[in-house]
N, C-alpha and C positions, 0 to 999 in steps of 0.2 A: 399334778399330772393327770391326762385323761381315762388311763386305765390305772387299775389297782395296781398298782407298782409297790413292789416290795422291797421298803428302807431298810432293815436289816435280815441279816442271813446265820446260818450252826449249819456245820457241817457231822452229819453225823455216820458210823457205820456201825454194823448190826457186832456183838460180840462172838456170835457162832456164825463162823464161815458158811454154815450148810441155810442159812436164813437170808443171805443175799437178798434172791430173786423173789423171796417173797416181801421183803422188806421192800424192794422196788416195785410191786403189783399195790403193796399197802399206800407208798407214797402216792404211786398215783391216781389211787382211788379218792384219798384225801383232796387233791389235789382238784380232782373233779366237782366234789363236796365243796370246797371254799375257792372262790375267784380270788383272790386276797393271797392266795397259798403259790409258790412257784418253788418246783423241784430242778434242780440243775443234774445233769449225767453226773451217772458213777463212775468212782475211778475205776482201775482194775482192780486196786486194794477192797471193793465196795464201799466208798466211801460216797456219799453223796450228799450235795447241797441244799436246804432248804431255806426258802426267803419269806419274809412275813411283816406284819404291818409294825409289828412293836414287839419287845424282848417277850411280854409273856404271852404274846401268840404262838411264838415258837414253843414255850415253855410247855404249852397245852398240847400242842400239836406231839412232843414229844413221849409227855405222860399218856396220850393216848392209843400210841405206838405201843407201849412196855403196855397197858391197861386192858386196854379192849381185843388187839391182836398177839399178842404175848411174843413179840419180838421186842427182846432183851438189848439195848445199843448205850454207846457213847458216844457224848453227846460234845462237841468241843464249844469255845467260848464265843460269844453274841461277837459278829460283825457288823456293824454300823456299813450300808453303803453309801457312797461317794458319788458323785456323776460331775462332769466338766461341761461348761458351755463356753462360749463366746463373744463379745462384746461388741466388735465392729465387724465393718465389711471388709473382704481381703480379696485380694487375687494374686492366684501363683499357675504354674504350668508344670507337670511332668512327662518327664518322656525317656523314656524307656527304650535303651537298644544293648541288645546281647545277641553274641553269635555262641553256638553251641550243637559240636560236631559239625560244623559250616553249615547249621541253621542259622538264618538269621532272623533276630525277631527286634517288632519295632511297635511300638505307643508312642501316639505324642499326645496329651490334652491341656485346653486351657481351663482354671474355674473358677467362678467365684464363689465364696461363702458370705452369707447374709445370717446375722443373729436373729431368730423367729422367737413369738411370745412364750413365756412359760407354760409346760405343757402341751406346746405342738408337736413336739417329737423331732422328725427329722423328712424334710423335706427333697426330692428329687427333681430337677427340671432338665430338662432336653430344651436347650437354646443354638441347636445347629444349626445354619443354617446353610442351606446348597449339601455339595457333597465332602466337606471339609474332614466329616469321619463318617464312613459308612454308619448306615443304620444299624448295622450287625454288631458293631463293635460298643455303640453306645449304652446299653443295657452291661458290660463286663465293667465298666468305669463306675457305674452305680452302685457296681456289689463291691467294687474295690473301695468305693469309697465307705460302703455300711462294715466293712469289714475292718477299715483304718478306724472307725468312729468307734467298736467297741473296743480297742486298747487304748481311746485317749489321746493326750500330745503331752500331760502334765505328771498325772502321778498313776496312769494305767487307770482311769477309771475311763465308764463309757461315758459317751458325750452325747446329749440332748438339745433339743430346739435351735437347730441350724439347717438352714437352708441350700444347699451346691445345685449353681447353676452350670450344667456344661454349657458351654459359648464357643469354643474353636478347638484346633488343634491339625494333625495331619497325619495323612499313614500311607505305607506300603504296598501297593496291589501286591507285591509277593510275599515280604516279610512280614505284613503286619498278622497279627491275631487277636483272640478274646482274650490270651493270659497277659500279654503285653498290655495293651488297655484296661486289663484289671489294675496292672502294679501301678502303670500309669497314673489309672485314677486314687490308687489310695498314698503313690507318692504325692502329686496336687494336691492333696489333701491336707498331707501333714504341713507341708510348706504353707501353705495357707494357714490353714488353722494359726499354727504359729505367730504369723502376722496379725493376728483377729484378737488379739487382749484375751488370750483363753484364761479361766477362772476355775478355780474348784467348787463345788458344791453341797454343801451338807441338809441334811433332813431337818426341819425342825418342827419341834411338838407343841403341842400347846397343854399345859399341863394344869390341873386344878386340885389341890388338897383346902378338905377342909379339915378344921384343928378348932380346939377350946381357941380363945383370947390371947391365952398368957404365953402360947406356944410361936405365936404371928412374927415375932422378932428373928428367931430361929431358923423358920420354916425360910421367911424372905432374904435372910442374911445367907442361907447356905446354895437357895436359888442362885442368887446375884451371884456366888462363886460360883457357880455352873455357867455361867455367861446366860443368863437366865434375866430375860424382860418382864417385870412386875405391870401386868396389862391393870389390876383394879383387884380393888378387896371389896366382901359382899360383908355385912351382917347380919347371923342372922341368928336369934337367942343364947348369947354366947359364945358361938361360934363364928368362926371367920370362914371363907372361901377364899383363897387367896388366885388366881390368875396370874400364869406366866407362861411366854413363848421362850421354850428353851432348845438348843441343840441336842439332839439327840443322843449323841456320842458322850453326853456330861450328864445323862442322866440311865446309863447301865446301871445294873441292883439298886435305882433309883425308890423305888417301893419298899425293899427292904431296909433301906434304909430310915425310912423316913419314921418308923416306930419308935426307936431309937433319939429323933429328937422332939418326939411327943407321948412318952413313956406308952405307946402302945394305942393311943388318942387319936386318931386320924385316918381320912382315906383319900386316897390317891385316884386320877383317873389321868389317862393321857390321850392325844389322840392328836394323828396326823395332820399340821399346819401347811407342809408345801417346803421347796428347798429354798437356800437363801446363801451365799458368797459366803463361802469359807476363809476364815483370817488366814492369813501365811504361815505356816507353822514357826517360822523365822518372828514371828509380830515380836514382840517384847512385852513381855506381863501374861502372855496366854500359858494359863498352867502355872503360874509365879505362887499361886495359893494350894495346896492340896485340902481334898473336902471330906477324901473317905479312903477308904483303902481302896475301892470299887472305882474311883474316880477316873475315866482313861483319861490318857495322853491324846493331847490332839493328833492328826492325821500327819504323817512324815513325808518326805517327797519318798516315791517308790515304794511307799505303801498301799493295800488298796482298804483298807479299813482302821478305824480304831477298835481296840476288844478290851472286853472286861469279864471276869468270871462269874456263873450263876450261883457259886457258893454264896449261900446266905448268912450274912454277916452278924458276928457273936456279937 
């Protein structure tokens, strides 16, 4: 992705009600501090989002909250994010008519979706041509449509690197308006999208431990249950480096655990590879092996995450 986009997220809220508002001045000071860092609104409960590159960025970001500013919070369990894209090109129309109090309101748009390269984001084009929908109306369709794209079409995740081209459609000198052509456009959307081979998407890491020799059977065999790709082993006096691109989701308390099958011998680094088509949760054989207690379940339909607890494993 072109910006620091943040793979997983904790939601946390402060323990003492009266520390709210300072709690939210700290996140966003934080937030200011690390590009990498993104805070989402609080609820009314004061709960609020925070997103980060990897489980123990969050982990620090936490401990520094209780450490350096001495708000006291709970912290709830790591979410892996999701994102959907799309595979072909589609076209579909929505159009929009409702009467209300004998208002009447009218959208109509045509569009198409094109799948653009990973990490371009999302793209907008104005392909009207003559007066088929006013110029006024065509900017409401582009927010209806960024507005359909962060709930998804598949499992409510947002959806990245596609293209909507507006191309036609038709309107009301009296009934038409900007909220009509919003619904418009993020109904054309959904219909389309649909049509386009939509996919799910998961994070994936690229991970390196090294370990003594005798540990390499282990370390590779528990990988490979993680759906974990062995890229190459190093040596190097002893020791091994071992190299793997793993999904993210299959490796929560991933670190802690890994002492565990190297009596304490080892260290772990991870770091952000890129996302990559997530199996069906339906696949057969996904999760067939359990690896740890920490191990999540893959992504369900109408989930938006997999989670796993930070409790660190006896």
């Amino acid at each position: 992705m072109p910006e620091s986009r943040p793979v997983i997220r904790v939601a946390i809220r402060p323990k003492d009600d009266a520390d709210r508002e300072s709690l939210q001045r700290v996140l966003n000071d934080l937030a200011r501090e690390d590009a990498s860092m993104r805070v989402g609104a609080a609820s009314a409960e004061g709960e609020a989002v925070i997103g980060g590159v990897q489980e123990l960025h969050l982990r620090i970001i936490c401990e520094r909250i209780s450490r350096e500013f001495g708000i006291q919070i709970e912290v709830g369990p790591p979410e892996v994010i999701y994102l959907e894209t799309i595979r072909k090109k589609s076209e579909a129309e929505g159009k929009y008519v409702r009467v209300f109090s004998r208002h009447h309101n009218y959208g109509h748009v045509k569009i198409r979706l094109e799948p653009l390269e990973p990490g371009i984001g999302y793209e907008f084009i104005d392909d009207i041509k003559g007066d088929a929908i006013p110029a006024a109306f065509r900017r409401p369709v582009d927010l209806g449509i960024q507005e359909a794209i962060k709930g998804g079409i598949l499992q409510g995740h947002e959806m990245v690197d596609i293209r909507a081209v507006l191309y036609d459609g038709s309107y009301h000198a009296e009934d038409s308006n900007e909220m009509a052509f919003k619904i418009a456009g993020a109904m054309a959307f959904k219909e389309a999208a649909r049509q386009a081979s939509p996919v799910a998407l998961e994070p994936i890491m690229t991970v390196e431990v090294s370990a003594p020799d005798k540990f390499v059977g282990a370390i590779v065999g528990d990988l490979s249950l993680r759906r974990g790709r062995i890229e190459g082993l190093k040596h190097s006096s002893g020791w091994q480096v071992i190299r793997a691109t793993v999904p993210l989701a299959n490796l929560l308390g991933y670190p802690n655990h890994v002492p565990s099958l190297t009596q304490g011998k080892a260290a772990v680094s991870m770091k952000f590879l890129g996302y990559e088509q997530a199996p069906h949760p339906d696949d057969p054989g996904e999760n067939a092996a359990s690896v740890t207690a920490t191990k999540p379940k893959s992504p369900q339909a109408g989930s938006g995450f997999a989670a796993a607890q930070w409790d660190d494993e006896s």
